[in-house]
Residue frames as qw, qx, qy, qz and C-alpha x, y, z in Angstrom:
[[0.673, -0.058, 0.717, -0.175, -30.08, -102.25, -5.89],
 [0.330, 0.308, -0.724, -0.522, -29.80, -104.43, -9.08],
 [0.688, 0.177, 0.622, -0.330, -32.51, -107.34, -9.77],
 [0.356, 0.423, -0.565, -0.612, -32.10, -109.61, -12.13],
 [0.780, 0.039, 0.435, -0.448, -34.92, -112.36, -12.74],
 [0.323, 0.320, -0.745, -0.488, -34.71, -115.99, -14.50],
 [0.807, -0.033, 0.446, -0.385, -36.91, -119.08, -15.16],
 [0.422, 0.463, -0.722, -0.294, -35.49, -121.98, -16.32],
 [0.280, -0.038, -0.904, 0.321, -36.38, -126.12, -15.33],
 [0.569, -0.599, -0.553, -0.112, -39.33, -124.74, -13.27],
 [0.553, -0.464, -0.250, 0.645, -37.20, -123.18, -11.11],
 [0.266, 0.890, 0.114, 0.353, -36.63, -119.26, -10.78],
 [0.769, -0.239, -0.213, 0.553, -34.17, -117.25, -9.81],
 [0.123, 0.946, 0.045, 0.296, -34.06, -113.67, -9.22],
 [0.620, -0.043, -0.297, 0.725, -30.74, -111.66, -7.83],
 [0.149, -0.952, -0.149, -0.222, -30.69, -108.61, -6.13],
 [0.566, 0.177, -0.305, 0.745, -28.01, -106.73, -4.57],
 [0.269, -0.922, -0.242, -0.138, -28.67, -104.35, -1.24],
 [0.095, -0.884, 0.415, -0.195, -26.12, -102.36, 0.84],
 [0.700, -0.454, 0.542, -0.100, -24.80, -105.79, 2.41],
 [0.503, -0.301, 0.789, 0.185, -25.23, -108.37, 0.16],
 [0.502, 0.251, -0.596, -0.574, -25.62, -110.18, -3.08],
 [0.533, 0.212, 0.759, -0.308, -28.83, -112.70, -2.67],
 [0.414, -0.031, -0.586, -0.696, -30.41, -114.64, -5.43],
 [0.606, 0.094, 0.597, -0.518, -33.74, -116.19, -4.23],
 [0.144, 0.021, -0.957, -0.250, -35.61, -119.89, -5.39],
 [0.675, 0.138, 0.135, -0.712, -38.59, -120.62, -6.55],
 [0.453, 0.064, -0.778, -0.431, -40.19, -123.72, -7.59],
 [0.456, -0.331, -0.745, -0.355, -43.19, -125.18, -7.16],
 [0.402, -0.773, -0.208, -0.445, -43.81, -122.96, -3.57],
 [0.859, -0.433, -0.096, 0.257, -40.73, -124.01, -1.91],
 [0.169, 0.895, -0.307, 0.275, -37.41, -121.46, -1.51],
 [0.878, -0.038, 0.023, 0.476, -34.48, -121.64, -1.40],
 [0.228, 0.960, -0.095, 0.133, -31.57, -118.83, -1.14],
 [0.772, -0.005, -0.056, 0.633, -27.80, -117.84, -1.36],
 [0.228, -0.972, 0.039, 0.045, -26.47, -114.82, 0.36],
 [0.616, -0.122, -0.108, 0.771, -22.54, -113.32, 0.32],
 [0.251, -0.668, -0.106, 0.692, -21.43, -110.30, 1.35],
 [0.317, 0.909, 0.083, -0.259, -21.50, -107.27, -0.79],
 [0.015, -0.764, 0.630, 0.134, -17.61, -107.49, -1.28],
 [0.836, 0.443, -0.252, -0.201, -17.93, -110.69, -2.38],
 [0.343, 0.417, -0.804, 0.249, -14.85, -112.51, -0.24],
 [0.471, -0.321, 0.648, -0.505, -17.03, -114.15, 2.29],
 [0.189, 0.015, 0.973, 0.130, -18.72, -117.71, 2.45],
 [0.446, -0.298, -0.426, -0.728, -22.10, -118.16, 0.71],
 [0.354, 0.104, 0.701, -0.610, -24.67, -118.43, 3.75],
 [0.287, -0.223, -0.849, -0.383, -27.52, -121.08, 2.22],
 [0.191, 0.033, 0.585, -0.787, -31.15, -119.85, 3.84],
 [0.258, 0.303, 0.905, -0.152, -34.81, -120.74, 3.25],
 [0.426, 0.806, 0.374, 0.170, -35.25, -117.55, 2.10],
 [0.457, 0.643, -0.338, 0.514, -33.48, -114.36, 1.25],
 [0.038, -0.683, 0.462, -0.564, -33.84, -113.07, 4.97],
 [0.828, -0.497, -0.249, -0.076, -34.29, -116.37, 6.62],
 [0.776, -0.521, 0.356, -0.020, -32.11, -118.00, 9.47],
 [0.243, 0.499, -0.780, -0.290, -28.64, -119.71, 7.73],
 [0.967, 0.056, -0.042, -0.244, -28.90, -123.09, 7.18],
 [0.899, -0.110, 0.151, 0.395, -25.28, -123.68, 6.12],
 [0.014, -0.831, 0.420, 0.364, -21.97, -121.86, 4.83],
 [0.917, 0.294, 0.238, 0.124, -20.17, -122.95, 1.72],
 [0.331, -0.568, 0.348, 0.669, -17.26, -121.84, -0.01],
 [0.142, -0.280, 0.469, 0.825, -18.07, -122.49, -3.39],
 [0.506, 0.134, -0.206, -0.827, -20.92, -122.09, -5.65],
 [0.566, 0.108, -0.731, -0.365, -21.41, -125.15, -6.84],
 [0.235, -0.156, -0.835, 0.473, -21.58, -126.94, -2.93],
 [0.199, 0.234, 0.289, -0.907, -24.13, -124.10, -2.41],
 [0.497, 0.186, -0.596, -0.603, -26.16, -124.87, -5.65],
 [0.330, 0.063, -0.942, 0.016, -26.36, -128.51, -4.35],
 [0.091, -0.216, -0.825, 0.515, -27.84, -127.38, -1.32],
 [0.298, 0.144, 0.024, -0.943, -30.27, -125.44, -2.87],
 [0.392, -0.092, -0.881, -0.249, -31.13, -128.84, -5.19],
 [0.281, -0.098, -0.948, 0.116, -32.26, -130.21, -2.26],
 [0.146, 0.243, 0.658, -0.698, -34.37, -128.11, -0.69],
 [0.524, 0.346, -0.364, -0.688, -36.16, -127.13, -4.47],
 [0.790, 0.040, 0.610, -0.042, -36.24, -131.25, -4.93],
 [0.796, 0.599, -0.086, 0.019, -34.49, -130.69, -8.29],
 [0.869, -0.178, -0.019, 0.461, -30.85, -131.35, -9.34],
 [0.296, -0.645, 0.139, 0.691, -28.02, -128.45, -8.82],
 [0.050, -0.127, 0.645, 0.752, -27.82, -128.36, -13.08],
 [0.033, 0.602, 0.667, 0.438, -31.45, -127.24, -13.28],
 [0.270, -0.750, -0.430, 0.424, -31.06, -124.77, -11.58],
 [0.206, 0.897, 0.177, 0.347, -31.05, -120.94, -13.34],
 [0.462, -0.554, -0.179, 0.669, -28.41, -118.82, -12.38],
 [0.472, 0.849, 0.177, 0.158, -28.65, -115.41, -13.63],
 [0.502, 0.699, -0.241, 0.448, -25.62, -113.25, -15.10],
 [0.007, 0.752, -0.330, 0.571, -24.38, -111.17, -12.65],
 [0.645, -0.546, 0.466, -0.261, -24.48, -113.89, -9.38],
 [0.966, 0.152, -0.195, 0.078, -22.08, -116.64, -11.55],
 [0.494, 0.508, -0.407, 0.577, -19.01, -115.08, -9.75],
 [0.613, -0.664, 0.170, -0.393, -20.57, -115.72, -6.52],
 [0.970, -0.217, -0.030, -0.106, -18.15, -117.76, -4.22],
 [0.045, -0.911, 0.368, 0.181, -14.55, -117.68, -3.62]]
């Protein structure tokens, strides 16, 4: 498993990678927020409350995902932290 952790804006953002998938989890101000894709990396991003919640929504690209994260964090998609290794999430 890889974990890699930022804070930027108030917001954090840690990644992690398990047998399945590549999940970064949100933080900010006690409210989460996550993005999930398969391990292989060709599926949609699944948007959840947290890493292992329930989906919320499916996206294709990062940035549509991001958005939805905004909203649940109550900040805008460009304050959000993405670390290194989950900017090539999305297809």
């Amino acid at each position: 498993m890889t974990d890699t952790e930022v804070t930027d804006n108030g917001v954090t953002a840690r990644y992690q990678e398990t047998d399945e998938e590549r999940i970064i989890t949100f933080e900010r101000d006690g409210k989460t927020a996550a993005i999930a894709q398969n391990i292989e990396g060709y599926a949609m991003l699944k948007v959840r409350p947290t890493a292992q919640g329930d989906e919320l929504e499916r996206y294709y690209g990062f940035d549509m995902a991001l958005d939805h994260v905004g909203e649940l964090l109550g900040v805008s998609k460009f304050d959000i932290p993405v670390p290194e290794p989950a900017r090539d999430l999305g297809m």
